[in-house]
N, C-alpha and C positions, 0 to 999 in steps of 0.2 A: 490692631485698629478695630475700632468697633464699627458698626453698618450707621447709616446718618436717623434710621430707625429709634436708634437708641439715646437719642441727641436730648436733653434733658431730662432724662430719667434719674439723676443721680448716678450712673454707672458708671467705674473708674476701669480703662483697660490696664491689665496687665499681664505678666508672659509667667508662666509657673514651671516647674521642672519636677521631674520625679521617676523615679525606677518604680517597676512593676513585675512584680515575680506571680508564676502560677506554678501552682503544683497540683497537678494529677496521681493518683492513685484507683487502679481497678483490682476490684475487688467480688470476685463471682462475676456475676451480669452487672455491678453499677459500677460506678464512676465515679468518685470521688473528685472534688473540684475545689479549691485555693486559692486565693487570693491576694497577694498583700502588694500596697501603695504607701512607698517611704518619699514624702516630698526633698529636695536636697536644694541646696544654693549653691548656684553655679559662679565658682570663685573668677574672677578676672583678674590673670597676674600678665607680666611683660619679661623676656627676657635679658632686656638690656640692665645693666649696673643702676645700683638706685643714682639719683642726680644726689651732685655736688652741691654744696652749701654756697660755694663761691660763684655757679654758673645760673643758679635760679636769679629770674626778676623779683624787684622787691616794692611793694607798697610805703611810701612815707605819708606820714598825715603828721601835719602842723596845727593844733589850734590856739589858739592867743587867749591869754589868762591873765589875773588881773586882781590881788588880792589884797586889799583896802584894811588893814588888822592893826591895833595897837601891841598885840602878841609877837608879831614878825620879828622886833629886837629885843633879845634875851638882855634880862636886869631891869632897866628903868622902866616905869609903870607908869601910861599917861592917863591923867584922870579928866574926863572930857565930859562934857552935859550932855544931857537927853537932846537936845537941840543935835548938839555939833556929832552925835553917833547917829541921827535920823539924816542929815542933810551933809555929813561929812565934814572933815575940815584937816586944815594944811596940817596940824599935828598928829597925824594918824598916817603912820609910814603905811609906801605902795610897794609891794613885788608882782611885780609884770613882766611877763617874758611868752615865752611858746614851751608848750609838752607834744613835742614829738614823739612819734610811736613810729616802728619801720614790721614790718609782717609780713612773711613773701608772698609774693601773688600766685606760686606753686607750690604745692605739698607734696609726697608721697604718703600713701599710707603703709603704714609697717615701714616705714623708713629707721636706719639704725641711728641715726644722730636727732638730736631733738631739734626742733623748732625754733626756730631764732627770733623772738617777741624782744624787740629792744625800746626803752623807755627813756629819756631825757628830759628837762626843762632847761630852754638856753632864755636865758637873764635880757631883756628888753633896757639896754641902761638910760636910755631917754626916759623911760614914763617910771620906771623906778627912782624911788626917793635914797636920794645923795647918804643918809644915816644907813638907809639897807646895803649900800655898794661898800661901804667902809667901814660896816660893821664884823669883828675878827669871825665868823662865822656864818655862812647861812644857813636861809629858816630849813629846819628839814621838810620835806615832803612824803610822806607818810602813805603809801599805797594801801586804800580801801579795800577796792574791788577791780577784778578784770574779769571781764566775760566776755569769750568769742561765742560770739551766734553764727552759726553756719546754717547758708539757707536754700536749701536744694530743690530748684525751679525744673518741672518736666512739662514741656510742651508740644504737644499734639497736634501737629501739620490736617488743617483741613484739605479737602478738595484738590487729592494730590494728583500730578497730571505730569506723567513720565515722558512727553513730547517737549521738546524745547521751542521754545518762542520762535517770530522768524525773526526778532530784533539778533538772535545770537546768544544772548545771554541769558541766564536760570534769574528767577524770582525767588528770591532767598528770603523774604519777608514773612516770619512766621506768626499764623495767623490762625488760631486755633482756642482748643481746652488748656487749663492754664494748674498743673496741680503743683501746690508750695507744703513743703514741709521743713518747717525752723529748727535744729537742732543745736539747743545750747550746750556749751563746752567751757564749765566755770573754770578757769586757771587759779586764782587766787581770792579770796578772802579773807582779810584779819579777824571777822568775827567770830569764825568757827574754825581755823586751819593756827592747830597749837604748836605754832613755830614764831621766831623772832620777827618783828617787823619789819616790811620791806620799806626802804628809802631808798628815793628816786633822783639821781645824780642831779647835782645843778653845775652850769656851763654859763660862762661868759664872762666871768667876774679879771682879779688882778691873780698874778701868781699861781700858785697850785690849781685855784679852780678858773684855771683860764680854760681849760681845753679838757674836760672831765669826761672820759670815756661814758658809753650810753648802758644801761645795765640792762644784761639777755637774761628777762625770766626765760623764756624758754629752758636754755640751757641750766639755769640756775636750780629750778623746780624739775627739771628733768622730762618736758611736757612733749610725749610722743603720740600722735595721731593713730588712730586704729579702727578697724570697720566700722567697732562701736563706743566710740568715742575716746575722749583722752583717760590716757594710762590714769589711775589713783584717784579719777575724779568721784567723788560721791554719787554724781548723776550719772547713768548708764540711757544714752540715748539710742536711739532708731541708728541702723546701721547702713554706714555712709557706701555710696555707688561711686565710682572715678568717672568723669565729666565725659559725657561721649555727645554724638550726634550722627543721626541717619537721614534718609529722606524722609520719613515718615514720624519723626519727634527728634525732641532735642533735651538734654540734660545737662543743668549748668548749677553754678554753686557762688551763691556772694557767698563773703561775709562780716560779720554788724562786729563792729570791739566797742564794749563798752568800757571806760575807766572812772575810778574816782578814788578820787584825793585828797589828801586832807594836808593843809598847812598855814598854822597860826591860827588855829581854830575856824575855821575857814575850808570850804570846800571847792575841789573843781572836778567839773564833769566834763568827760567828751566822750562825744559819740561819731561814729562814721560808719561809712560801707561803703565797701570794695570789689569787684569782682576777682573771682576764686578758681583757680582750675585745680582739681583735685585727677593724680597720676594714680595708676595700678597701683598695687606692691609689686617690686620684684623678687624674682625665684634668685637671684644672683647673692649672695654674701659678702659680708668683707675681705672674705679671702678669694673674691672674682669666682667663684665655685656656684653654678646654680644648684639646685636640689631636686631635679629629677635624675632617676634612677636611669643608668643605660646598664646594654649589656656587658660590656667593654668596663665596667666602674670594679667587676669580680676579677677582671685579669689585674686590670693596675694596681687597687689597694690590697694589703694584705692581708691575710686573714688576722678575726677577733680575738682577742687575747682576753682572758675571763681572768677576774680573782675571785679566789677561792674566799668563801663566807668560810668565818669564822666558825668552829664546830662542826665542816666538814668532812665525813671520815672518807671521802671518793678520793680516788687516786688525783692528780692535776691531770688537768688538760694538755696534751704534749702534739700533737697537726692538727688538730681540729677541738671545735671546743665543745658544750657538753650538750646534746642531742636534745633535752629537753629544759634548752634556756635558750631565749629570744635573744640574736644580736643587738648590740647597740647601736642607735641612729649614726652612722659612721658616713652613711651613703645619704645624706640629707633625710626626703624624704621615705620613706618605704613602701611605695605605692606599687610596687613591680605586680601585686598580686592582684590586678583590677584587670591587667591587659596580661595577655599572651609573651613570653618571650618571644624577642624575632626568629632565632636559632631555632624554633621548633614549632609545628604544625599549629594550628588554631585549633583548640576544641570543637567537636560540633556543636551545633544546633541545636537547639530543640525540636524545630521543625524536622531538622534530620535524624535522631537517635527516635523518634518516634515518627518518618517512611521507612526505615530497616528496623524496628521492629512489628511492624504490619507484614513487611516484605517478609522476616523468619516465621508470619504465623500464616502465610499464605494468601494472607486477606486483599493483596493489591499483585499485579505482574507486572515487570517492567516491559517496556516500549521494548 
């Protein structure tokens, strides 16, 4: 939090993190003195199982479309006057329906399954014309573009006051500095993404296309969320934070789908925004196995087993494998080497290995 000094100046708070090592070295009567400042990003994981596909809330957006085209029926060619294409007219077939889009209102990031972005048009049979409902085929609809904007709001609690009201209850009305940062996250484009064209189911009609399941680009294009944006995208954006809130600010995430579509030469747009909660990753796998290292992880699994690289002339490895080759990630992560094992003493100090050797040169006494 910054001091109310600061209140206009342009100044943004925020919280930095960083290791700092010194190294000493004497040398005759001087002192040699070191320094170094490595900043680090302090990861936020959980270790509950990532969520289910089938237990997250979901976003549905409906909007109603309305496509006025002499194109819509394949074959016959209506040839209309300048008049009746400016003002319209009853020989210019209509498809009119809803393009539904469903996006969950939960993410994970680093989540193992992708994203489930599903797409629809359900057939409006009233304002469509009688020749488009009983024509052997419908128009296809032609997916342009899809772009999730994710748009990550931090707000900064004024004039915070740790006493509670005598009414009983907290003032949750956040009333503050307001900083927005838009992170787009293109999904698809036909202009530049050298793959077949996407076509966007239609629903509502007689027969086969009575009941046309909804099509999950997610799933389809493979589209997995990550600190820094989606997996394959061309665009590598600012790196995403999981939605939290304290007393003193709050962090929260819409986000904007843009889509567009092309059918019978003929375009539709839609736009919406939604709010977003965006979860940790977790440390947990598919196989329910998190990836922090214990101690207890050397007695269960068994030791590595190495193959021999070809043109080897060393003997095999027969109890143990070969003293100057790195295990394999077997134990998730390998981070044992940051922290102390529990089984045995903590290293000193710095502050301690330099009072004992003051203490061996005489220079202090103890109490």
């Amino acid at each position: 939090m910054l001091e109310k000094d600061y209140a206009g100046m342009g100044t943004d708070p925020f919280a930095e993190y960083w290791v700092k090592a010194e190294l000493r070295s004497a040398e005759q009567a001087s002192i040699d003195r070191c320094v170094a400042v490595h900043p680090f990003i302090l990861r936020k994981t959980t270790r509950k199982p990532p969520i289910s596909s089938e237990s997250r809330p979901t976003h549905r957006y409906a909007a109603a479309a309305s496509i006025c085209s002499d194109r819509l029926i394949p074959g016959p060619s209506a040839n209309l006057s300048f008049f009746q294409k400016i003002f319209g007219s009853q020989q210019t077939p209509i498809f009119a329906g809803q393009m539904e889009f469903e996006i969950p209102a939960v993410i994970q990031l680093e989540h193992p399954e992708p994203i489930p972005l599903c797409l629809r048009f359900v057939v409006d049979r009233r304002k469509t014309s009688p020749e488009v409902l009983n024509a052997a085929a419908w128009p296809k609809i032609s997916l342009l573009r899809l772009v999730l904007e994710i748009e990550a709001r931090t707000v900064t609690r004024d004039d915070i006051s740790l006493t509670a009201p005598t009414s009983g209850t907290l003032d949750l009305t956040w009333k503050g500095d307001e900083h927005v940062i838009n992170v787009p996250l293109r999904v698809w484009s036909a202009s530049s993404d050298m793959q077949e064209p996407l076509h966007i189911p239609v629903s509502g009609g007689h027969g086969t296309n009575a009941a046309n399941p909804p099509l999950d680009v997610g799933r389809l294009l493979g589209i997995h969320v990550r600190r820094t944006g989606i997996v394959g995208s061309m665009f590598t954006p600012a790196a995403l934070i999981p939605s939290c809130a304290t007393v003193a600010f709050r962090h929260s995430h819409h986000v904007k789908v843009i889509l567009d579509a092309e059918v019978g030469g003929k375009q539709i747009q839609c736009r919406f925004r939604r709010d977003m909660t965006i979860l940790a990753p977790s440390e947990v796998d598919q196989s329910g196995r998190d990836g922090v290292w214990r101690p207890q992880d050397e007695e269960m699994q068994p030791p590595p087993v190495f193959v021999r690289r070809s043109g080897d002339m060393r003997p095999p490895a027969t109890d143990r494998a070969y003293e100057d080759e790195f295990p394999p990630p077997m134990y998730g992560r390998l981070d044992s080497w940051i922290r102390p094992p529990v089984f045995e003493p903590p290293p000193p100090t710095f502050a301690e290995v330099e009072r004992e050797d003051l203490l061996r040169r005489g220079r202090i006494q103890t109490v």
